[in-house]
TORTOR-803896 format. One line per field, with one value per residue (C-alpha): residue number from 1; x negated, y, z negated. Coordinates in steps of 0.2 Angstrom, whole numbers, m for minus. Last residue first. Example, Ala and Ser with C-alpha at 12.3 -4.5 7.8 and 13.67 -1.06 7.14 Angstrom:
BEGIN
num [2	1]
px [m68	m62]
py [m5	m22]
pz [m36	m39]
END
This chain:
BEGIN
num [789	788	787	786	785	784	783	782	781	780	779	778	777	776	775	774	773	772	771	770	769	768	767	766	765	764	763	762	761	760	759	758	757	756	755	754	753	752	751	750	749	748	747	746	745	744	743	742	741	740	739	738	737	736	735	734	733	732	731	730	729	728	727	726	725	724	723	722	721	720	719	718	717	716	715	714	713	712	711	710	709	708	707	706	705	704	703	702	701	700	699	698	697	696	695	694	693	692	691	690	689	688	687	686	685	684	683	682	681	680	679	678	677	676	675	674	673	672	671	670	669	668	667	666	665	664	663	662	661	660	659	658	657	656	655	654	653	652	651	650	649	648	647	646	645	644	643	642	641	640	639	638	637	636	635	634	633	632	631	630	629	628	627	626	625	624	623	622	621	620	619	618	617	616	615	614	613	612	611	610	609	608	607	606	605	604	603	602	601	600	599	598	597	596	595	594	593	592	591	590	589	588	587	586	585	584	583	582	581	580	579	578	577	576	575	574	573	572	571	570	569	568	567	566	565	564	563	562	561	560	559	558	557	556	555	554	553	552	551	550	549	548	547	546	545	544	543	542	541	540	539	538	537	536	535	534	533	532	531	530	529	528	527	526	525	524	523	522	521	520	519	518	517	516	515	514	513	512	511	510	509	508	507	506	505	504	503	502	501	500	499	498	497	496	495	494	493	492	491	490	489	488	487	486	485	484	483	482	481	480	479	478	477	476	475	474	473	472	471	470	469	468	467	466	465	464	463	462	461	460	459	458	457	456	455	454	453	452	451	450	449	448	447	446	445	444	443	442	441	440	439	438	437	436	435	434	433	432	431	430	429	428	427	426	425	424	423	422	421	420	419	418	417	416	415	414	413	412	411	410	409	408	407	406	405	404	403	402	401	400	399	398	397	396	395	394	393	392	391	390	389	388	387	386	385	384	383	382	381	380	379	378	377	376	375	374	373	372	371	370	369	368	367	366	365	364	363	362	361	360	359	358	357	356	355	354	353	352	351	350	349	348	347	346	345	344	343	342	341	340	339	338	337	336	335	334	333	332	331	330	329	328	327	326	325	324	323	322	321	320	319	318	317	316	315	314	313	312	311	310	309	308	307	306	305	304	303	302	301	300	299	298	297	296	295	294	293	292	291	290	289	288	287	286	285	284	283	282	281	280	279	278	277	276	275	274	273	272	271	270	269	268	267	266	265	264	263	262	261	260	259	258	257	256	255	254	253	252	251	250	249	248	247	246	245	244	243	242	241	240	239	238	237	236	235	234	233	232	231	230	229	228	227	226	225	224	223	222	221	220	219	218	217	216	215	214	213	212	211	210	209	208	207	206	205	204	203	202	201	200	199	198	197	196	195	194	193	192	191	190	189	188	187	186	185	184	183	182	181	180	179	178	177	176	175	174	173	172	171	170	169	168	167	166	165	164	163	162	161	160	159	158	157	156	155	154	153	152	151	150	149	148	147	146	145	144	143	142	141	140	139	138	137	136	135	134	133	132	131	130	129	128	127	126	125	124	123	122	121	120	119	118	117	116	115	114	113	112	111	110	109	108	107	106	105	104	103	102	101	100	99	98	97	96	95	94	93	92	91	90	89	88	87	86	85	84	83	82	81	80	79	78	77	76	75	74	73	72	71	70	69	68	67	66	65	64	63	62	61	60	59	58	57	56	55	54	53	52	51	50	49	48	47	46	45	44	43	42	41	40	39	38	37	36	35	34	33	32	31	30	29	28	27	26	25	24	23	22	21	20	19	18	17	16	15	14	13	12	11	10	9	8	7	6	5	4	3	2	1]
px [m365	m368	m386	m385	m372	m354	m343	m329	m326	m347	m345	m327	m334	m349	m335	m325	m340	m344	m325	m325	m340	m337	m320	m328	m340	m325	m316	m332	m333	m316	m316	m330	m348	m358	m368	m359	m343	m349	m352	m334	m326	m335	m327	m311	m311	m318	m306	m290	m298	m301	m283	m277	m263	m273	m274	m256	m261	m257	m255	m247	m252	m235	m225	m211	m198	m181	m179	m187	m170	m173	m190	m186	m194	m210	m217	m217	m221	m236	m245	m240	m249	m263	m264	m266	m264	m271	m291	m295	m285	m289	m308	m306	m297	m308	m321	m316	m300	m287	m270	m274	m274	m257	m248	m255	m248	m232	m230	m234	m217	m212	m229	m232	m215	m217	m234	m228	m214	m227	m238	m223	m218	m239	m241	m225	m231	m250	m260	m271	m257	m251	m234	m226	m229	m221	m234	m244	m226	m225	m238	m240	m253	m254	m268	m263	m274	m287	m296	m288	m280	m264	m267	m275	m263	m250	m256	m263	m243	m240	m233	m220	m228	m213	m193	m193	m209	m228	m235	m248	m263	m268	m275	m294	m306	m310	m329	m325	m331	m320	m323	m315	m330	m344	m331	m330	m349	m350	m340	m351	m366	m357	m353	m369	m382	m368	m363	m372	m360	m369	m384	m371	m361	m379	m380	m363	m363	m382	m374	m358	m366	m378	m366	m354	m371	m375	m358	m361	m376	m365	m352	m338	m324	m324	m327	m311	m306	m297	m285	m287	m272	m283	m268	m274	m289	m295	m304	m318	m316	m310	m322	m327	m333	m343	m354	m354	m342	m344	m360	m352	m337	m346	m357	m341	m335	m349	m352	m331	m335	m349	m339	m327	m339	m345	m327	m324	m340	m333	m316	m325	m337	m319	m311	m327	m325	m307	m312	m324	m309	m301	m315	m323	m336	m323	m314	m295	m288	m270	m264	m255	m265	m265	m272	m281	m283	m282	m297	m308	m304	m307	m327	m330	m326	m337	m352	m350	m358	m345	m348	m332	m318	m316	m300	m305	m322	m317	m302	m291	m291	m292	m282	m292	m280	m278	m289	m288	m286	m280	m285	m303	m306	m298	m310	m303	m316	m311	m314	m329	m319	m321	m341	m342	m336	m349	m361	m356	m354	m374	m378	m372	m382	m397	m406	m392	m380	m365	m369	m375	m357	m349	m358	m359	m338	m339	m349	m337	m324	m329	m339	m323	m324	m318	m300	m291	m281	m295	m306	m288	m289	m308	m306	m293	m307	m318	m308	m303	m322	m332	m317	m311	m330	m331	m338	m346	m356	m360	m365	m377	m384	m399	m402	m412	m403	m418	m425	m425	m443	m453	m469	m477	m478	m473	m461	m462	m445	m430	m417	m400	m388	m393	m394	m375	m368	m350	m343	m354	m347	m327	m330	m339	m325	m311	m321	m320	m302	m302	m307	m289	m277	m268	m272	m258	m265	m282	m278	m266	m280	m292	m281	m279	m296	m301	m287	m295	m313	m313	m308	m314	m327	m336	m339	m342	m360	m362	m350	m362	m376	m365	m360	m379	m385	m395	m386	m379	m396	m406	m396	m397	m416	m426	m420	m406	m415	m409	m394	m396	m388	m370	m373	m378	m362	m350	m358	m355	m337	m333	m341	m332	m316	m319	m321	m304	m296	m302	m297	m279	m271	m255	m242	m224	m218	m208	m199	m180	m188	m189	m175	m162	m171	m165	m150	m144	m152	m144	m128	m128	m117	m122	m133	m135	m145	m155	m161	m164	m175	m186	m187	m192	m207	m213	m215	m223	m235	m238	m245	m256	m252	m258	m243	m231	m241	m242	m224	m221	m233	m249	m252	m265	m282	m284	m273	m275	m295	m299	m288	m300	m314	m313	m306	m319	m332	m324	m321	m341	m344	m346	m358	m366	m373	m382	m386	m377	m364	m374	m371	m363	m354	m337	m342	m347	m329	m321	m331	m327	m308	m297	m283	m270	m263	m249	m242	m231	m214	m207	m194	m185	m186	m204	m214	m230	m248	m260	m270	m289	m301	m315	m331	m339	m360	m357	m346	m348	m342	m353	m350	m363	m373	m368	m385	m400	m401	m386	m376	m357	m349	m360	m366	m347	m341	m352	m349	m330	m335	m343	m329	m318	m328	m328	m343	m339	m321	m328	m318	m316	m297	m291	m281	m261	m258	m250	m263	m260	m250	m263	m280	m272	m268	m288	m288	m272	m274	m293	m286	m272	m285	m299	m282	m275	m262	m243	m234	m217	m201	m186	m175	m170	m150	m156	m173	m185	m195	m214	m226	m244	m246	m254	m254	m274	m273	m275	m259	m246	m232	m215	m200	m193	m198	m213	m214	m207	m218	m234	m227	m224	m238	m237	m225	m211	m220	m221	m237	m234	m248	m255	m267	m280	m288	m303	m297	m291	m312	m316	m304	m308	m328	m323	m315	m331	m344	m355	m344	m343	m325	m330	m348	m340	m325	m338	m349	m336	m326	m343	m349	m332	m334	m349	m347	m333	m313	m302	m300	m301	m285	m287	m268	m257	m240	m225	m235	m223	m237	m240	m257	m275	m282	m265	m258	m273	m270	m253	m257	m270	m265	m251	m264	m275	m266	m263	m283	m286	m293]
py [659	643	641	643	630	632	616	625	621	624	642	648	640	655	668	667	668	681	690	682	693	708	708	706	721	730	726	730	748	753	746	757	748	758	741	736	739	728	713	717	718	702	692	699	690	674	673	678	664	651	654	652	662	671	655	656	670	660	669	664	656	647	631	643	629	639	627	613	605	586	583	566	559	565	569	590	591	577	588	606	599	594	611	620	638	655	653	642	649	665	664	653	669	681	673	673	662	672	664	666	685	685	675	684	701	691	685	700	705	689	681	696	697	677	680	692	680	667	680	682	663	658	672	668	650	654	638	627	616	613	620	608	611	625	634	617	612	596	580	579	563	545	536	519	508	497	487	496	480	482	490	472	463	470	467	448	449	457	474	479	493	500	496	486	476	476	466	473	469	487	500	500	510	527	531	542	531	517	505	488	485	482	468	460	460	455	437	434	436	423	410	413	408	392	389	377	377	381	389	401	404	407	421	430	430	439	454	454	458	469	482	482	486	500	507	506	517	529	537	526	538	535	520	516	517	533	535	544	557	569	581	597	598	616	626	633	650	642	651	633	629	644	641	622	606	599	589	583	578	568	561	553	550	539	531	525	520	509	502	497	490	480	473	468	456	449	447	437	427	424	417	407	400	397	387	375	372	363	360	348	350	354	339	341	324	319	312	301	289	303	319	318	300	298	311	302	285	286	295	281	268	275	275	257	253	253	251	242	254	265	260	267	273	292	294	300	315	305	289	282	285	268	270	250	242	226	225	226	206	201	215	224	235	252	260	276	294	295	291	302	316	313	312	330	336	332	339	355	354	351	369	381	388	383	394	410	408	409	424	433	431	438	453	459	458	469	481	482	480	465	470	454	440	430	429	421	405	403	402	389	378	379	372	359	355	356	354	341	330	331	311	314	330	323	308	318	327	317	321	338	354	363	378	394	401	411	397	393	375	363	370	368	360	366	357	358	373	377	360	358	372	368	369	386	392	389	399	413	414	413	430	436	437	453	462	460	448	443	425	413	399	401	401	386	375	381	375	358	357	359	346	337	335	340	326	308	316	329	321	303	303	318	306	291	300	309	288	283	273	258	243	247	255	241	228	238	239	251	265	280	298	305	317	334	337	334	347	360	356	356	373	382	373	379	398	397	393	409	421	411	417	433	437	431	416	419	404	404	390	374	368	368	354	342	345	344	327	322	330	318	304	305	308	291	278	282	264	262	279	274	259	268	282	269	259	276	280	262	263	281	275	260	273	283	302	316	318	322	336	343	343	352	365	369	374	360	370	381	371	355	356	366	354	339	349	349	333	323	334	332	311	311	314	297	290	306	301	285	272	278	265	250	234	243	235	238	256	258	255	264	279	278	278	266	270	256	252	251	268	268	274	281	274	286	285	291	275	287	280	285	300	297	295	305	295	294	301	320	316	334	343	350	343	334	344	336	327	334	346	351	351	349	352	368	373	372	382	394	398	399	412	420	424	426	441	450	452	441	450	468	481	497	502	495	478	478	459	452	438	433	418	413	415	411	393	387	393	388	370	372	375	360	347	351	352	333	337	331	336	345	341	354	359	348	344	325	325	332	319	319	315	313	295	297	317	319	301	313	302	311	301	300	303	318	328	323	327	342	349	342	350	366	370	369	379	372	355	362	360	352	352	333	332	317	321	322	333	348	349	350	363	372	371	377	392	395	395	383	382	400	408	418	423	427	438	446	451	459	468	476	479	487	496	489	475	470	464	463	446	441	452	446	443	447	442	444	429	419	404	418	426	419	425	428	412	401	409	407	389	384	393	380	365	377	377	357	357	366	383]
pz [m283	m275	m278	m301	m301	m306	m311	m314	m333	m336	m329	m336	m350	m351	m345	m360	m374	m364	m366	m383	m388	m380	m388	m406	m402	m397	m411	m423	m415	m418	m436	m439	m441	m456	m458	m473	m464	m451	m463	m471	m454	m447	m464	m463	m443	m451	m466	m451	m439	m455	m458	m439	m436	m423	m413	m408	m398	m383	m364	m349	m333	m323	m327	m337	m336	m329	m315	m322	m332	m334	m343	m350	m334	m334	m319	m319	m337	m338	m323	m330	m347	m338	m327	m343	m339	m345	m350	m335	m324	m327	m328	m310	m301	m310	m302	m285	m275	m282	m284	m304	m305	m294	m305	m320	m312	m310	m328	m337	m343	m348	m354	m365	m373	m375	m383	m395	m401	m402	m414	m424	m427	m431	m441	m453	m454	m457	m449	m457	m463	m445	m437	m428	m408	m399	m392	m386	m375	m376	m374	m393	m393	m400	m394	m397	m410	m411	m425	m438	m449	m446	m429	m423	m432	m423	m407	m408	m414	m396	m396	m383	m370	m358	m360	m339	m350	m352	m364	m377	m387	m393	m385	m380	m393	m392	m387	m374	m359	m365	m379	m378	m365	m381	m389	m371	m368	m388	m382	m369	m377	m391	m375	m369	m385	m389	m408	m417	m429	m445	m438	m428	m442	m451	m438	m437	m455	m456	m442	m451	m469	m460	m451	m469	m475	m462	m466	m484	m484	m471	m483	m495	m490	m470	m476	m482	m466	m458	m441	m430	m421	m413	m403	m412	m404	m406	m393	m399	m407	m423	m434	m442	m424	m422	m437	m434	m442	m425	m431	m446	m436	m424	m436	m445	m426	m425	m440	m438	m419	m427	m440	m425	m415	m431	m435	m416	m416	m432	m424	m412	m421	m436	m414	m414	m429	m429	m410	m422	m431	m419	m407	m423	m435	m451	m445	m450	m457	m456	m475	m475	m487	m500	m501	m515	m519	m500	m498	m513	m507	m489	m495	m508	m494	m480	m496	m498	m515	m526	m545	m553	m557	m574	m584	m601	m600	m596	m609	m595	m584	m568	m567	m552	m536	m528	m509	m511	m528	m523	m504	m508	m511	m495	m485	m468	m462	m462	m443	m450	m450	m470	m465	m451	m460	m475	m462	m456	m472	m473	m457	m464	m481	m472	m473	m482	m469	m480	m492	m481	m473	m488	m495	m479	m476	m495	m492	m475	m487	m498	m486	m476	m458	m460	m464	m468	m459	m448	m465	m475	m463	m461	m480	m478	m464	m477	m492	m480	m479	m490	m507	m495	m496	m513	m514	m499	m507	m520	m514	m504	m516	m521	m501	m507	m499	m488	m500	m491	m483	m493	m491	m509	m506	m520	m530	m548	m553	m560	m569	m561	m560	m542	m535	m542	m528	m520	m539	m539	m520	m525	m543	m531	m519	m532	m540	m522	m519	m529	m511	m506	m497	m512	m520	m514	m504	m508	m526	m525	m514	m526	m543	m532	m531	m549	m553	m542	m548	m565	m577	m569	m555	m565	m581	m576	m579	m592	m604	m601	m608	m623	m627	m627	m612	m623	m621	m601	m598	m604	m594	m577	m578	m571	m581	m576	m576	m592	m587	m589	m572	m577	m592	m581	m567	m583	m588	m570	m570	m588	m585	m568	m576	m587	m573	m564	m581	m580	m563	m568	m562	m555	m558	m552	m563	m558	m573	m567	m553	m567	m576	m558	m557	m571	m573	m557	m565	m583	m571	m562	m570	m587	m588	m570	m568	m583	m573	m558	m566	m576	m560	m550	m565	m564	m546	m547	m560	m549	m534	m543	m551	m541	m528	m545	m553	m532	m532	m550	m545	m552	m567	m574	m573	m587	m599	m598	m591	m607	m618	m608	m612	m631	m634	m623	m633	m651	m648	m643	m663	m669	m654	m657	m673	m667	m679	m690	m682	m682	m670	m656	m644	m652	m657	m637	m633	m647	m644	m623	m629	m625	m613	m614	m595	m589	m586	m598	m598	m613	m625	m636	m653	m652	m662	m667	m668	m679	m675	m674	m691	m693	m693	m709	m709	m710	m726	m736	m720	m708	m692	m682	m671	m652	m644	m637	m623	m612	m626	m622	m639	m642	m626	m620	m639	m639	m618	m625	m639	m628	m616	m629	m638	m621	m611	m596	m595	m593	m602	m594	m599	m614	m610	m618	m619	m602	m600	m618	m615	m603	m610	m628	m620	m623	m642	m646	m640	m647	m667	m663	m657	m671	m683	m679	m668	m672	m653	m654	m643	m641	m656	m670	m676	m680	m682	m668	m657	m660	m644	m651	m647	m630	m626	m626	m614	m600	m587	m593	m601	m593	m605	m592	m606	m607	m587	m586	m601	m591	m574	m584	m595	m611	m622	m621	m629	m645	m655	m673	m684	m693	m707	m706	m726	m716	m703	m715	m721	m702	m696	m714	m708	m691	m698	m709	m695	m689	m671	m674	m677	m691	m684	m669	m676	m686	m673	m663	m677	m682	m662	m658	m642	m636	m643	m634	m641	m627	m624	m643	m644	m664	m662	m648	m656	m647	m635	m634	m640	m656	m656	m656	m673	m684	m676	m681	m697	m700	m694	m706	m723	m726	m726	m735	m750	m750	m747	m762	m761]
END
């Protein structure tokens, strides 16, 4: 086709294969599509969309000829929309000269992309505009078609070996022209500076330009990951947008708002500042989008560490440092770093109290984890003991110093609100704790703290640019500092430029947090009694669940009121790993903290006397009052999340408690009948029986009165009327109405039919039974012994 023809072509199809921005139109459903369920569609869609494949090749033909597509700025995410349309440009230079204002009678403001920028806007915003698409049930994120095809593109465009393939058009040796400038019609505020792109810069230093291909094609790498970074990572709120940007773009910004205030006598600024709190948007990232950050923060972390060790020289390497070289130096810090921790901050924040929590986890532990995406190197002993953290990492780890340590301290946070004695939850506590209990890695975040807590020295030549928020997100050469050597002052500057300079500092080492700690020891402690109460009365049950017992001619307790735990449906081989999990948590906590041998001893004494002499945990945190028991909020959450509980008990009349399931109703409102008849007219002969001080006397009392239930009768104070309360011996055939007693009692007939048995004979072999049965607890309930009778 000609290029005219394919220029109309282009964004139908981009449409067709990602689906419209509103998302009426799902598309390819790239996120959906697996190999395993559709391997034709799958490889096709992957051979089409490869970085070598034909879509790529008409992105590449339609960029030489510098064709421009217009992206509406409605559709990108809402602090950036606010801010265009508040006629303040983003800091990310991707939207510098882009902005295109409608002609007379136009709707909303579109940006002109070239076609590589437009294909990967729609390619990157897909995973949020399609988040509501109709998903097929069983479909693994990390195996979709989209979540290879963005691993493609990160190995392609970000190679970790050699430099980025050239683009196969007929022209591999011309440089494809940027955008040309736009004048909008209305003026925006500049931030002050000119971004120059790093090609640029080292074109202008650079006697030959074939020299070195990649120099030519490191526009597609900064394009490509600064779009991913745009769209996956800039959702924030409107607040936080406005905290990241540096001190004279908020000057510039209020002189712009004050001067348009004068001009229109003060509406212009009213709207204005209505607009850019109307953009606030509620975002919840998605399992699978945090699954695909990770892939970008795992792959940026690879690409970081394939850096060529620096040379000897400082003047060789500033001549012969290649542009991808000096693009995996600076990657990290100028386009990941805060936007990535102000996307954890949100997550941590607002991500439900639930198992799913632990994809956010694993994201947060790879960014805290470069050694483990770096070149590997023969070890040099053999010994199975964990590798210490090298102290290459340090500046690392200085340099991230909140994403250690205030990102900690928030976990701590949502560990003391959820349900350790889950298996899920109890796994991720392990995982963060196992992390930071790495060989040296915690003495390290301790120097990086005492570095940021270090008295700063006042310099006259530092006051200009001190703690200034570098302009992160920009074309990565453009206004980059001058080296700085003082590591206290790269720590300050990193937490003000995230926090800013008002920021109050929580030490991650200090009694604040260190008390958080020891209350997650405590809670952990709590968790493993708990799990072991939960084993317990599991084997407890198991081994009630006997021949006799399913008969029901052991007395029955219908007053249990326990309550489950997911384990009880999980079984005991997840009990025993929720019991390690805690065990290994409670230990590197106590590696990473230094925590005290007597104080945690202490702590498990107080966790093993919450149990009483039955097993049954203490009751809740309570206060007592004139009204009774009123719950603490150390109380509520402790029933919340079934650490203890009240022993809730019918204390009424057995005979006339709610009929159970098990029971027959009609049997159970006869048979009490019965019973009363009995009681009445028998009542004084039972009197009698149980006045006697003999054996029968003690079988009577024991099998016709309940001298606890008499006890809570006569004391309690709702109880007014005793005077025609029957407190004496009666009889209960309520246990007749028991369906397992009617299967059982079917099931003696049938076996003694079989034997010839007559019904006669097998009732009186039943009442033989009982009557033994009876006189065997009569024994153990009176405490008889073989010299006394």
């Amino acid at each position: 086709f000609s290029l005219k023809e394919l220029d109309g072509i282009f964004p139908w199809l981009v449409e067709s294969i990602f689906g419209s921005l509103d998302g009426i139109i799902v598309g390819w459903n790239l996120r959906c599509l697996q190999g395993r369920t559709n391997p034709t569609e799958y490889s096709v869609a992957l051979d089409f969309l490869d970085p070598s494949g034909p879509m790529m090749k008409l992105v590449y033909k339609l960029q030489a000829e510098e064709y421009r597509y217009d992206f509406p700025v409605s559709y990108l995410p809402g602090p950036v929309k606010a801010s265009i349309q508040e006629q303040v440009l983003p800091e990310c230079s991707l939207y510098h000269n882009k902005v295109q204002f409608p002609s007379t009678g136009g709707l909303g403001l579109n940006l002109a992309l070239n076609p590589f920028e437009y294909y990967m806007f729609y390619f990157a915003i897909s995973l949020i505009t399609q988040k509501n698409s109709p998903m097929t049930h069983h479909v693994s994120p990390s195996n979709s078609a989209y979540f290879i095809l963005v691993d493609t593109y990160l190995k392609c465009f970000l190679p970790t070996e050699g430099s980025v393939l050239p683009p196969p058009s007929s022209n591999p040796g011309g440089a494809i022209p940027s955008p040309t400038p736009r004048s909008p019609a209305v003026p925006f505020t500049s931030y002050g500076m000119h971004h120059t792109s790093l090609l640029k810069r080292h074109i202008a230093h650079q006697p030959s330009v074939n020299a070195d291909p990649a120099s030519q094609e490191i526009w597609r790498s900064e394009t490509l990951l600064q779009i991913f970074v745009e769209m996956w990572l800039h959702h924030y709120s409107l607040e936080m947008y406005q905290k990241m940007q540096s001190p004279h773009v908020k000057l510039e910004v209020l002189h712009y708002r004050l001067s348009i205030s004068s001009k229109h006598h003060g509406s212009p600024a009213q709207s204005s500042y209505q607009a850019l709190h109307a953009y606030q948007e509620s975002f919840k990232p998605t399992e699978e989008h945090v699954l695909v950050v990770r892939l970008l923060v795992k792959h940026l972390h690879a690409f970081s560490n394939s850096l060529k060790p620096e040379p000897l020289s400082p003047s060789a390497h500033s001549h012969t440092a290649s542009p991808l070289e000096e693009f995996k130096r600076v990657v990290i810090p100028r386009f990941v770093q805060e936007k990535l921790y102000i996307f954890l901050q949100h997550c941590f924040g607002h991500w439900p109290l639930d198992a799913s929590f632990r994809v956010v986890l694993e994201m947060w532990l790879s960014y805290l984890q470069p050694w483990r995406y770096a070149p590997e190197k023969p070890p040099q002993s053999t010994e199975p003991l964990p590798r210490s953290v090298s102290e290459k990492w340090a500046a690392f780890i200085q340099e991230n110093l909140l994403m250690y340590t205030k990102l900690f301290v928030g976990f701590l946070n949502r560990a003391l609100r959820t349900d350790l004695v889950s298996p899920k939850n109890a796994l991720m506590v392990f995982r963060v704790a196992k992390v930071f209990a790495q060989p040296n890695l915690a003495e390290m975040i301790l120097k990086g703290e005492q570095l940021f807590l270090e008295p700063e020295l006042v310099i006259p030549h530092r006051q200009h640019r001190l703690f200034m928020t570098p302009t992160l997100g920009g074309s990565f050469l453009s206004s980059w500092p001058p080296t700085i050597t003082d590591a206290s002052f790269k720590v300050k500057s990193h937490v003000y430029s995230l926090e800013g300079q008002d920021f109050q500092y929580k030490q991650m080492f200090g009694t604040e947090v260190r008390n958080l700690v020891l209350k997650l020891a405590q809670l952990i402690c709590q968790a493993q009694q708990t799990a072991k109460s939960i084993s317990d009365h599991s084997a407890e049950t198991t081994a009630s669940q006997s021949f006799f017992s399913w008969f029901r001619f052991t007395p029955s307790e219908t007053n249990g009121s326990y309550t489950g735990n997911d384990l009880d449906e999980i079984g005991q081989d997840s009990i025993k790993k929720t019991d390690e999990y805690l065990e290994k948590a409670l230990e590197y906590l106590c590696q990473i903290f230094k925590l005290n041998e007597a104080q945690l001893t202490q702590m498990m004494m107080k966790c093993g006397t919450a149990q009483d002499e039955n097993g049954k945990k203490q009751l809740p945190d309570c206060i007592e009052s004139e009204d009774g028991l009123i719950l603490t909020p150390l109380g509520r959450y402790q029933i919340i999340n079934g650490l203890r509980r009240f022993e809730v008990q019918y204390q009424g009349d057995t005979e006339l408690q709610p009929i159970r399931s098990y029971e027959n109703a009609t049997l159970v409102r006869l048979l009490f009948r019965l019973s009363s008849v009995l009681n009445e007219r028998f009542a004084d002969q039972m009197d009698v029986l149980c006045s006697r001080e003999d054996f029968v006397g003690r079988l009577c009392r024991y099998h016709l009165t309940n001298p606890h239930l008499i006890q809570k009768i006569r004391y309690s104070p709702v109880v007014k009327d005793r005077t025609n309360q029957n407190w004496g011996p009666r009889i209960s055939l309520r246990f007749l109405a028991s369906y397992r007693t009617l299967i059982s009692l079917l099931m003696i007939y049938f076996i003694a039919s079989w034997f010839s048995i007559g019904p006669v004979g097998c009732t009186f072999i039943i009442l033989i039974g009982y009557f033994l049965y009876a006189v065997i607890m009569t024994f153990f309930s009176e405490g008889w012994k073989p010299h006394e009778h």
